[in-house]
OpenMM code with the backbone's topology and positions (N, CA, C; nanometers):
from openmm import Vec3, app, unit

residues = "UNK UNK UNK UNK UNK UNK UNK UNK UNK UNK UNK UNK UNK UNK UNK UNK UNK UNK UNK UNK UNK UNK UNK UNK UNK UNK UNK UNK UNK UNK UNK UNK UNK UNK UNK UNK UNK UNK UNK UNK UNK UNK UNK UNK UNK UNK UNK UNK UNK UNK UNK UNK UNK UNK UNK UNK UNK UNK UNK UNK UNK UNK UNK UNK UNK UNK UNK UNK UNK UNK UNK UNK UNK UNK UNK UNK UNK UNK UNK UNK UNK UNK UNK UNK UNK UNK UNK UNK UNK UNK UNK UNK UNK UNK UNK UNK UNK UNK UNK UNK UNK UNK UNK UNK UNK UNK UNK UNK UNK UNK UNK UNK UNK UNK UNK UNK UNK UNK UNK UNK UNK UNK UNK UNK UNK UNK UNK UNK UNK UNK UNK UNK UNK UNK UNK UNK UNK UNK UNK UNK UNK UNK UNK UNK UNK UNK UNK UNK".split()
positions = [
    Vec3(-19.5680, -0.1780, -26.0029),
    Vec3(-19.6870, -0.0962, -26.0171),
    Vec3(-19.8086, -0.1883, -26.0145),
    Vec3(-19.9070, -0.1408, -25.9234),
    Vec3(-20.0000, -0.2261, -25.9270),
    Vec3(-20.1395, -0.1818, -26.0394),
    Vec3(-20.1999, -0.3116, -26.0988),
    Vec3(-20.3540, -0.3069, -26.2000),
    Vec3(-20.4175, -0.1659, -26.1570),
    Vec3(-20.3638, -0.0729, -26.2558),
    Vec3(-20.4594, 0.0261, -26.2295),
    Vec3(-20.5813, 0.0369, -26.2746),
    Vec3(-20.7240, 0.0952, -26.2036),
    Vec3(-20.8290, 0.0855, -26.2855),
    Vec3(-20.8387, 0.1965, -26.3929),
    Vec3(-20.7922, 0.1825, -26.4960),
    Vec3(-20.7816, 0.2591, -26.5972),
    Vec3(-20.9168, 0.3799, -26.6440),
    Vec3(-21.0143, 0.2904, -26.6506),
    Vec3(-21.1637, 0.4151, -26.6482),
    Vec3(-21.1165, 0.4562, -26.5463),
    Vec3(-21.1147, 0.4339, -26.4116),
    Vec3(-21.1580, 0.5557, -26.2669),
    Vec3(-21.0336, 0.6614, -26.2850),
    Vec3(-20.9398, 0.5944, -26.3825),
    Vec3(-20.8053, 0.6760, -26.3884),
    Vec3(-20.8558, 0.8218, -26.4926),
    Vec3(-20.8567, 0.7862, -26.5668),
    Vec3(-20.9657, 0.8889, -26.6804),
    Vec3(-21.0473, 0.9437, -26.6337),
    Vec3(-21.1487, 0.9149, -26.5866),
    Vec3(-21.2765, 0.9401, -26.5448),
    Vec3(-21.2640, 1.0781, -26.4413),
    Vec3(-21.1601, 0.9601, -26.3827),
    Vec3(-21.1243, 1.0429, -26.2069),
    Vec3(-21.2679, 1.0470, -26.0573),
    Vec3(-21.3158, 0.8967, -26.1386),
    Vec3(-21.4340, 0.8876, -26.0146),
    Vec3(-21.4258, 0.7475, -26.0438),
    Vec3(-21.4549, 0.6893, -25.9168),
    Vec3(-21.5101, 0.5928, -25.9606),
    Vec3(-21.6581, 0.5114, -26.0385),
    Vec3(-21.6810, 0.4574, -26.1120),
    Vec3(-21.7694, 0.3754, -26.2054),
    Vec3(-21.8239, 0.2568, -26.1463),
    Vec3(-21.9491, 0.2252, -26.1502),
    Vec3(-21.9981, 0.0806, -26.1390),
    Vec3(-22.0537, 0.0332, -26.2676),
    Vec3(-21.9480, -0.0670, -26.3232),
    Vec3(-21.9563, -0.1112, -26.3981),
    Vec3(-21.8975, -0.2705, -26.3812),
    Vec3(-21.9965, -0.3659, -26.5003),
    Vec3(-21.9483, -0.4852, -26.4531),
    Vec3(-21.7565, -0.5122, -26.5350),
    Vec3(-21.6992, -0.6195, -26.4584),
    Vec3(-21.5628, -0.6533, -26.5371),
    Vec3(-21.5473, -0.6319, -26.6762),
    Vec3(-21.6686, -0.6970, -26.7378),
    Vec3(-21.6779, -0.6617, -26.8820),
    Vec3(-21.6956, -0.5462, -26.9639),
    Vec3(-21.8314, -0.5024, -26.8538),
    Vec3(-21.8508, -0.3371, -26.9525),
    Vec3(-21.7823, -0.2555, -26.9197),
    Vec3(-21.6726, -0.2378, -26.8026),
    Vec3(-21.5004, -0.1475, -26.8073),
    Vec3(-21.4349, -0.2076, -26.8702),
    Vec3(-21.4259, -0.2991, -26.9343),
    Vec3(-21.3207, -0.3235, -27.0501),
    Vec3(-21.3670, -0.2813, -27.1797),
    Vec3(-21.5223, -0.2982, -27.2171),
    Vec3(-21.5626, -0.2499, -27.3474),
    Vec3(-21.4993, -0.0838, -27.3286),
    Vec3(-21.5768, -0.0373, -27.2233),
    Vec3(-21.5162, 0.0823, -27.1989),
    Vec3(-21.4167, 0.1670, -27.1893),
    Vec3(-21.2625, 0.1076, -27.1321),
    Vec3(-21.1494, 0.1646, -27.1523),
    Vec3(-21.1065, 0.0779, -27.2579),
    Vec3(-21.1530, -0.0110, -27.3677),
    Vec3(-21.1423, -0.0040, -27.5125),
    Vec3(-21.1785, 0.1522, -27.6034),
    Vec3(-21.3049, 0.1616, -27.5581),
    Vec3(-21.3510, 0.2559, -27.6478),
    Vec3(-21.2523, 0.4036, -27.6431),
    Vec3(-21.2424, 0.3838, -27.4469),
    Vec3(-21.1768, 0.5194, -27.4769),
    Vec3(-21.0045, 0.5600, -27.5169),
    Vec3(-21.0131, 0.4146, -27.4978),
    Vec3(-20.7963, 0.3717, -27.5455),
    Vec3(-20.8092, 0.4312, -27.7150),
    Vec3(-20.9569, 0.3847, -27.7731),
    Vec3(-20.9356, 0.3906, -27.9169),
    Vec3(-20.9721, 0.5276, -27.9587),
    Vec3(-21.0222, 0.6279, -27.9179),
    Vec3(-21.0591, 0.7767, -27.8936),
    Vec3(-20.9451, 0.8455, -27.8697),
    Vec3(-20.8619, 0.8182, -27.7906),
    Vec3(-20.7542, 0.8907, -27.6647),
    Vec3(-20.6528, 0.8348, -27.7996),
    Vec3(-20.5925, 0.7583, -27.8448),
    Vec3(-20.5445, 0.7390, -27.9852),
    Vec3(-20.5450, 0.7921, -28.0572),
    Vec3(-20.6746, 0.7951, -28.1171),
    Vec3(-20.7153, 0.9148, -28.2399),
    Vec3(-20.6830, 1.0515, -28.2282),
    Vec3(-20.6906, 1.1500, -28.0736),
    Vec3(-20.6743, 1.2866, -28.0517),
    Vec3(-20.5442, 1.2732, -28.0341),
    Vec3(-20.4747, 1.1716, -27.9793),
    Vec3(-20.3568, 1.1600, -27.9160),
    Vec3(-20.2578, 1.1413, -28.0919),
    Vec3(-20.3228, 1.0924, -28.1503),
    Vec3(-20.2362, 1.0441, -28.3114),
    Vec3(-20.2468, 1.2261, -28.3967),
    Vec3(-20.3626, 1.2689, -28.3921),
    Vec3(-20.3334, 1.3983, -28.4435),
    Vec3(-20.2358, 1.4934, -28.3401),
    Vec3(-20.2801, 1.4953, -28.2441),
    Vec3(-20.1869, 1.6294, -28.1691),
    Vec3(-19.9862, 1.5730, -28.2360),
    Vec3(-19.9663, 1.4878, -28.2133),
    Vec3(-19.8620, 1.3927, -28.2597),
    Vec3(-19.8233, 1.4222, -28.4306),
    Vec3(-19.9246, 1.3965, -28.4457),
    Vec3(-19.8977, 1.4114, -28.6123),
    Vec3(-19.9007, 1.5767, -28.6639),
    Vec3(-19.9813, 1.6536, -28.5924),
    Vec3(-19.9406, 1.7824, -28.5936),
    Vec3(-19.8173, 1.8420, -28.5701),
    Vec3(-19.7390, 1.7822, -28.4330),
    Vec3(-19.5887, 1.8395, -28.3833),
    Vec3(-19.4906, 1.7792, -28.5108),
    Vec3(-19.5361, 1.6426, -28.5726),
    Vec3(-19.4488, 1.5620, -28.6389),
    Vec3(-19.4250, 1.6503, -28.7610),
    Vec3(-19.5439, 1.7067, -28.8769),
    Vec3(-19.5655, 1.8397, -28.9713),
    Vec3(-19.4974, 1.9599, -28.9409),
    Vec3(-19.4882, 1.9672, -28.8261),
    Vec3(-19.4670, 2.1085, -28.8061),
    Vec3(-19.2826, 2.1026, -28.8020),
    Vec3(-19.2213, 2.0332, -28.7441),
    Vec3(-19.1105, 1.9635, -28.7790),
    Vec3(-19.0562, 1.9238, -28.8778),
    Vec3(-19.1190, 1.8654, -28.9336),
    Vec3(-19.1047, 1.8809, -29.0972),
    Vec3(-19.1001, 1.9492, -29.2004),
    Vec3(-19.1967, 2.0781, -29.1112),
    Vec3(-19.1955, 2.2169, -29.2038),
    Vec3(-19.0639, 2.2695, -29.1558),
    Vec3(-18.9716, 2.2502, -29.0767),
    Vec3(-18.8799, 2.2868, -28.9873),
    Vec3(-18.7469, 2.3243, -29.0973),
    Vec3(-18.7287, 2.1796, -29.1000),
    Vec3(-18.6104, 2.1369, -29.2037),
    Vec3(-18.6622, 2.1093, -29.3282),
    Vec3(-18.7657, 2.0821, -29.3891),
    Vec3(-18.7674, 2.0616, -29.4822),
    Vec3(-18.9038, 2.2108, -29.5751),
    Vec3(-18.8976, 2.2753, -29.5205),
    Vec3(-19.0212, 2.3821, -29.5792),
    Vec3(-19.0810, 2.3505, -29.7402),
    Vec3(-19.0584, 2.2836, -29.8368),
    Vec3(-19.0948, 2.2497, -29.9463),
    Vec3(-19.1206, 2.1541, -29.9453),
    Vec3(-19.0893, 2.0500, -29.8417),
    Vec3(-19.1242, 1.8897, -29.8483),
    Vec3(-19.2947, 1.8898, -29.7995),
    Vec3(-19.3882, 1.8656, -29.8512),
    Vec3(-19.4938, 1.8377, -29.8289),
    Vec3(-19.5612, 1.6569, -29.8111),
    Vec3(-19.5313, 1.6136, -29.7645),
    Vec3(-19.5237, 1.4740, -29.7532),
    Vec3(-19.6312, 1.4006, -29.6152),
    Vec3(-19.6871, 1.3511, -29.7037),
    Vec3(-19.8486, 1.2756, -29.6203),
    Vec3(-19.7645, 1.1809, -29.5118),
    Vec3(-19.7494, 1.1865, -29.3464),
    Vec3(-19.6715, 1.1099, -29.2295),
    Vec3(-19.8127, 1.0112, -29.2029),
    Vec3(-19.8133, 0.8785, -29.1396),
    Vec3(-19.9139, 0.8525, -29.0592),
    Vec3(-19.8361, 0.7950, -28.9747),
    Vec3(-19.9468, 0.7586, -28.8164),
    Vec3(-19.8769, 0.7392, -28.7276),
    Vec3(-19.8127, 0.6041, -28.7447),
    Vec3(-19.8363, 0.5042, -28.7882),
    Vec3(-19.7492, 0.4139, -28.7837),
    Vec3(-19.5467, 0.4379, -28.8746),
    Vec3(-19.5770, 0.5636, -28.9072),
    Vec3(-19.4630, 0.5938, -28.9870),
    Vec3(-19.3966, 0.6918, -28.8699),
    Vec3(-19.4756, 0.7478, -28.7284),
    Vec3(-19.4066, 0.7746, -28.6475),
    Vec3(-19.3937, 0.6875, -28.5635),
    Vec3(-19.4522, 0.6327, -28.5518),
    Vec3(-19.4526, 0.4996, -28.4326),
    Vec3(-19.5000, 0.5569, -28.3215),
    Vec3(-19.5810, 0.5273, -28.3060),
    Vec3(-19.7214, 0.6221, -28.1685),
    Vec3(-19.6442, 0.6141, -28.0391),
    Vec3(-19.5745, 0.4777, -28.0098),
    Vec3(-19.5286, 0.4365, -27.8561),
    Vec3(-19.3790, 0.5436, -27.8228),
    Vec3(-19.3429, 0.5410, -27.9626),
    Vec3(-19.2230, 0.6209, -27.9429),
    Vec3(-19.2604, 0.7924, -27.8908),
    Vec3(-19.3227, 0.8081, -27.9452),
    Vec3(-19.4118, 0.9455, -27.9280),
    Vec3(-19.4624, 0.9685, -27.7752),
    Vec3(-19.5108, 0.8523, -27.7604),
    Vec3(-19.5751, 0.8733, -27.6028),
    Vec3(-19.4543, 0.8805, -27.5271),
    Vec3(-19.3433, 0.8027, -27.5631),
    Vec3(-19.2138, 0.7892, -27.4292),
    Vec3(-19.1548, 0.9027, -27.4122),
    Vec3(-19.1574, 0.9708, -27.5988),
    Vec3(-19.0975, 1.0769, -27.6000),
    Vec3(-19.1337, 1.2292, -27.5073),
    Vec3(-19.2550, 1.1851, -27.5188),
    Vec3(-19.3774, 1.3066, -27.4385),
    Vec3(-19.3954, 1.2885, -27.3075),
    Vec3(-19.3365, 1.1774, -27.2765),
    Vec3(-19.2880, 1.1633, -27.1002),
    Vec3(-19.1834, 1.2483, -27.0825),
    Vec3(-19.0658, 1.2130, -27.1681),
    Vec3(-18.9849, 1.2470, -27.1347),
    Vec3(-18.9105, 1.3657, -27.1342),
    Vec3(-19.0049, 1.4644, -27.2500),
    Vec3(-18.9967, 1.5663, -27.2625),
    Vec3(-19.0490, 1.6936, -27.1349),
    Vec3(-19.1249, 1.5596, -27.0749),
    Vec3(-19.1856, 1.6795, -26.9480),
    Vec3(-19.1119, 1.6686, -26.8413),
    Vec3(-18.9735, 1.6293, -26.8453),
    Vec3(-18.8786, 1.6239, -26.7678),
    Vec3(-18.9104, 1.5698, -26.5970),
    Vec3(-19.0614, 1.5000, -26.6144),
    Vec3(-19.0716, 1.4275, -26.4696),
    Vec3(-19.0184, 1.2667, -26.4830),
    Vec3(-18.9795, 1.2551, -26.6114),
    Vec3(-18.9327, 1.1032, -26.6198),
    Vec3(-18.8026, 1.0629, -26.7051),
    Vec3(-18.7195, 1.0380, -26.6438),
    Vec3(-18.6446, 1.0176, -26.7824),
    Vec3(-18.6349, 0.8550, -26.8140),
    Vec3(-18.5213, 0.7919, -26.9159),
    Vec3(-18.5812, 0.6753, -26.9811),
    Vec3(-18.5639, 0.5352, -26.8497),
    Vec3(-18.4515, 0.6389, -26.7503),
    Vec3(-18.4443, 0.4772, -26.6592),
    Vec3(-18.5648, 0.4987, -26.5594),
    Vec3(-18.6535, 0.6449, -26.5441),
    Vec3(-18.7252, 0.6665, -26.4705),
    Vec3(-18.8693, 0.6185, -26.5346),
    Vec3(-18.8682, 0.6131, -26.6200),
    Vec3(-19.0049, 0.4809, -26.7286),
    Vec3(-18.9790, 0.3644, -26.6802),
    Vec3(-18.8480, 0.3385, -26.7164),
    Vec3(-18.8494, 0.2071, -26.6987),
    Vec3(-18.8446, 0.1132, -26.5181),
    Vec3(-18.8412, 0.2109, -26.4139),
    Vec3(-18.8207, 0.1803, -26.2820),
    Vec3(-18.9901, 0.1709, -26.2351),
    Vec3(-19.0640, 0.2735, -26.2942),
    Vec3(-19.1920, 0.2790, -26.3064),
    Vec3(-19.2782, 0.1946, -26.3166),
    Vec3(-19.2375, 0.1758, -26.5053),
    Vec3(-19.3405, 0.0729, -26.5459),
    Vec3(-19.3284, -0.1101, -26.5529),
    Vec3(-19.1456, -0.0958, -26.5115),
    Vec3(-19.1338, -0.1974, -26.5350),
    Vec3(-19.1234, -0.3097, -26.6675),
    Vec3(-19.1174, -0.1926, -26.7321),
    Vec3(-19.1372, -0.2757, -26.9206),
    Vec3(-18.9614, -0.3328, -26.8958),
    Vec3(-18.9501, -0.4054, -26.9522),
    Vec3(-18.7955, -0.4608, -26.9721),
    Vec3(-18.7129, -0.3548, -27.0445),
    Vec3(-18.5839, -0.3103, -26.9439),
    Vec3(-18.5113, -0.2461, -27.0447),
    Vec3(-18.4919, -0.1863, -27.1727),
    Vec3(-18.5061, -0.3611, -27.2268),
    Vec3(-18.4245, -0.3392, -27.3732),
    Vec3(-18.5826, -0.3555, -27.4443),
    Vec3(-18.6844, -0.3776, -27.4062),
    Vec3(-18.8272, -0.3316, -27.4762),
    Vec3(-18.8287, -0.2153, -27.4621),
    Vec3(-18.8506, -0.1114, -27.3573),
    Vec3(-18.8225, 0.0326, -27.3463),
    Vec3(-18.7433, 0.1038, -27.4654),
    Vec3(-18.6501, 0.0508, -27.4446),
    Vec3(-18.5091, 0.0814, -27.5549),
    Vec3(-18.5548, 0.0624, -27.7037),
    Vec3(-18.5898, -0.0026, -27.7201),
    Vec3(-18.6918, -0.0654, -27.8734),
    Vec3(-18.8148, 0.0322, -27.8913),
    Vec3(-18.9047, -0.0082, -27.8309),
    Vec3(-18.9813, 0.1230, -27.8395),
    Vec3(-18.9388, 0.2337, -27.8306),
    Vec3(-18.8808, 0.3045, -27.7665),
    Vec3(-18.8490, 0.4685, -27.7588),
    Vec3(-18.7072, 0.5181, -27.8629),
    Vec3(-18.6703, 0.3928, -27.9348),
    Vec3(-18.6068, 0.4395, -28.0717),
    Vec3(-18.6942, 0.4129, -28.1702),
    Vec3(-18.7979, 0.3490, -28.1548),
    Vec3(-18.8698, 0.3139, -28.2447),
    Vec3(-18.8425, 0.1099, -28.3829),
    Vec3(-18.7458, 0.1122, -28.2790),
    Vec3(-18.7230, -0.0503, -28.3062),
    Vec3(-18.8347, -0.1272, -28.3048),
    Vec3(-18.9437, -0.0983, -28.2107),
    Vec3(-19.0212, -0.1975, -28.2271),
    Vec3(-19.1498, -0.1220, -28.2035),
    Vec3(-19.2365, -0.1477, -28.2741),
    Vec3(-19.3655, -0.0835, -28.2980),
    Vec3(-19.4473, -0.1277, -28.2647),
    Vec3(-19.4437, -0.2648, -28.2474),
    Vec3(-19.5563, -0.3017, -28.1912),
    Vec3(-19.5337, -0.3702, -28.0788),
    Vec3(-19.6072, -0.2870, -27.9511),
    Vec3(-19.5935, -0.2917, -27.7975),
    Vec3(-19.6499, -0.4161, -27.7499),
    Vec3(-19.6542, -0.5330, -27.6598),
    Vec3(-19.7768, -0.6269, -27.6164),
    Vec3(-19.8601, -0.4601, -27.5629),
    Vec3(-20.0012, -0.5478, -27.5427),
    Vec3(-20.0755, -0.4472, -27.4737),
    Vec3(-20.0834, -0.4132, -27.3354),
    Vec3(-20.0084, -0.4815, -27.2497),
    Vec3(-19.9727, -0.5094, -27.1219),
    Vec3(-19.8475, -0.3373, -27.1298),
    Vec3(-19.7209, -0.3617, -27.1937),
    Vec3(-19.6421, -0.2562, -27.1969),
    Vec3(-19.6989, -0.1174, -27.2667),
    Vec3(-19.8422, -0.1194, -27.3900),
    Vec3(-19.8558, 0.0009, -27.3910),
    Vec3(-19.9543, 0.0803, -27.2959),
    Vec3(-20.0155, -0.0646, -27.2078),
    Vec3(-20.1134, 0.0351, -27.1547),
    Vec3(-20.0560, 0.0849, -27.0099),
    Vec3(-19.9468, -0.0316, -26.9272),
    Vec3(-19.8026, 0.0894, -26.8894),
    Vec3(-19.7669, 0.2266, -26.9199),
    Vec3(-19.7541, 0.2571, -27.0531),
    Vec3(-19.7092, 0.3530, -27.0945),
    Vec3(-19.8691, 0.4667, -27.0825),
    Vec3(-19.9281, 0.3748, -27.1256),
    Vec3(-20.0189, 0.5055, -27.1675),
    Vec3(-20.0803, 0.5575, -26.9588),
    Vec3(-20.0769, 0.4809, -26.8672),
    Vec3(-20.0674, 0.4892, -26.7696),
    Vec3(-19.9996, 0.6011, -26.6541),
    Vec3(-19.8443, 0.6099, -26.7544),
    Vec3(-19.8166, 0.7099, -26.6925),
    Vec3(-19.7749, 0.8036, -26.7427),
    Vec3(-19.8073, 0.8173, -26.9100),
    Vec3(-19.7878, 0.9548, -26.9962),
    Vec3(-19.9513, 1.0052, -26.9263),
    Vec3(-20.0653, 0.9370, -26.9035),
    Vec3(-20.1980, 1.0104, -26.8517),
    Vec3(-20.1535, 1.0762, -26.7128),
    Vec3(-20.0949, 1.0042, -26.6198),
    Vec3(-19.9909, 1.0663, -26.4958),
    Vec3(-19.9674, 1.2223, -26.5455),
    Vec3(-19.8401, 1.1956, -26.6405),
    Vec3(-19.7553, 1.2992, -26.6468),
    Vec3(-19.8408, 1.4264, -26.7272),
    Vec3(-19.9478, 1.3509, -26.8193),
    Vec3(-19.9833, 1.5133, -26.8830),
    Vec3(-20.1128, 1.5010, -26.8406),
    Vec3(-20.1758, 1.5363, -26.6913),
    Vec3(-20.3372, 1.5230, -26.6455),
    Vec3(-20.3750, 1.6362, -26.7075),
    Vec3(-20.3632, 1.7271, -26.7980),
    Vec3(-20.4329, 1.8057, -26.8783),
    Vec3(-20.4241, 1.8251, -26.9467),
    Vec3(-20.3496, 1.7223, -27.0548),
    Vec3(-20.4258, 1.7014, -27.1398),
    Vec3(-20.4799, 1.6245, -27.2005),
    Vec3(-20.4875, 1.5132, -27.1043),
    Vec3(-20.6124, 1.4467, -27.1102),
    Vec3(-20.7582, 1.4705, -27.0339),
    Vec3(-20.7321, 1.5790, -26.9500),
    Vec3(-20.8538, 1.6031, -26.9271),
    Vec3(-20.9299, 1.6485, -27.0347),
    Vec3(-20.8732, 1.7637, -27.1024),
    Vec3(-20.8940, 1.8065, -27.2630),
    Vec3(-20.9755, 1.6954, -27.3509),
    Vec3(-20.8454, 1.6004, -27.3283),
    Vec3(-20.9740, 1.4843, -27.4661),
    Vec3(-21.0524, 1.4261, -27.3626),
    Vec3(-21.0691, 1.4033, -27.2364),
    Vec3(-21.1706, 1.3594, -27.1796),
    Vec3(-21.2820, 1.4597, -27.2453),
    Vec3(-21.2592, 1.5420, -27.2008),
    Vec3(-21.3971, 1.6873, -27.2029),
    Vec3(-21.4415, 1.6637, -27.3433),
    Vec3(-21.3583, 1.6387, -27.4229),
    Vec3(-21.4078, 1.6556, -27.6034),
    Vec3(-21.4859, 1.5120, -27.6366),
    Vec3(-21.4225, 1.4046, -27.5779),
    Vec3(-21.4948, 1.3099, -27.5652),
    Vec3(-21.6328, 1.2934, -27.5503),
    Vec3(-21.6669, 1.3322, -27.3781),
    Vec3(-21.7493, 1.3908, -27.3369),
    Vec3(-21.8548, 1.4727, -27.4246),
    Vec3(-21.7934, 1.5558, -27.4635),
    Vec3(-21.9167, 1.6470, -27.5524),
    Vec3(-21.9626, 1.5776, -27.6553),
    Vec3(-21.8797, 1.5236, -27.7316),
    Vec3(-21.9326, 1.4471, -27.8669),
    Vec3(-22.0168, 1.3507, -27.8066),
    Vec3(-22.0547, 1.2990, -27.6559),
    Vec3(-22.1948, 1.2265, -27.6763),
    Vec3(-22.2809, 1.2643, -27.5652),
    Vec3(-22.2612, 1.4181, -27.5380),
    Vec3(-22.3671, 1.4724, -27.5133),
    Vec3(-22.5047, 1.5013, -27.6085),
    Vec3(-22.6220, 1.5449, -27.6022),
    Vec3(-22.7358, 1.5867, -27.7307),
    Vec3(-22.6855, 1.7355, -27.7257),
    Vec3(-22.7121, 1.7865, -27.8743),
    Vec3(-22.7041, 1.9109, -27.8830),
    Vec3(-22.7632, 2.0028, -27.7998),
    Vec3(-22.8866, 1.9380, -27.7687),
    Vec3(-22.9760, 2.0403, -27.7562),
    Vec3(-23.0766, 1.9558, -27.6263),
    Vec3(-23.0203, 1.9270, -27.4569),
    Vec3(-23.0169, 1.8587, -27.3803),
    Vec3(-23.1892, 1.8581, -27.3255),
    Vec3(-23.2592, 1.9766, -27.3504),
    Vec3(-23.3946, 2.0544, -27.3214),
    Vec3(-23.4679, 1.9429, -27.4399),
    Vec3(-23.4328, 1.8888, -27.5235),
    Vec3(-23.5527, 1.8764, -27.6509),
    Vec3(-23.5141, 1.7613, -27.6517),
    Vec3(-23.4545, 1.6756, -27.5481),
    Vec3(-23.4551, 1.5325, -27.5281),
    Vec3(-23.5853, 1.4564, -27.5400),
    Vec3(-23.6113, 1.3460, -27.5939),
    Vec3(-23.7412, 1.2507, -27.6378),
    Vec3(-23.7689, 1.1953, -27.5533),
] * unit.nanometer
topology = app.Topology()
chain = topology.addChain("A")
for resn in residues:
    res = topology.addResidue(resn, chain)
    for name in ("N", "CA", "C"):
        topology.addAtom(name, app.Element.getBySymbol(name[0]), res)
């Protein structure tokens, strides 16, 4: 798989921006796309929990689900990938794949999660267009007419 440009991937246009300020940039929005991406996650994870356990009320965070596992899982649940079809893809090593998507290993290099996050954005383009758009709005002005 070749260096994808990750903003134009999001974006879905291309950007002129220098080397640096697309990296501040698909920082900011890796760390955004996280945050919506850690609740929707932590919502299915509760609701599951209310499943089997209906009296267990118990505070989850994502590092207690392990986020990477979540994303492989949400590939794979959309039945366009399965685990040797990640791994033919992205190329992560096997038995790293295997670690992550049991949750053996939690913490990804950033090279293999942004692989992942590469082609879970592939597999679910709406819904990340969704947190694009919400993104988006939160730095629009309220009130675009009464600009200074």
């Amino acid at each position: 798989m070749s260096k994808t440009d990750l903003v134009r991937l999001l974006l879905r246009r291309p950007i002129k921006l220098s080397r640096v300020e697309k990296f501040l940039l698909e920082m900011k929005l890796l760390t955004r796309i996280y945050q919506e991406l850690a609740e929707i996650f932590k919502s299915r994870y509760e609701d599951y929990q209310q499943l089997i356990k209906p009296n267990f009320n118990q505070e989850k965070n994502m590092d207690e689900m392990s986020f990477m596992r979540e994303i492989i899982n949400d590939i794979v649940l959309s039945e366009e990938y399965s685990l040797a079809g990640i791994f033919t893809h992205t190329r992560i090593p096997e038995e790293v794949l295997y670690d992550l998507a049991t949750g053996i290993n939690t913490n990804p290099t950033f090279h293999a999660a942004r692989k992942l996050f590469e082609l879970h954005i592939l597999v679910k383009r709406d819904l990340y267009d969704g947190i694009m758009r919400k993104i988006i709005l939160d730095y629009l002005p309220e009130n675009p007419d009464n600009e200074e």
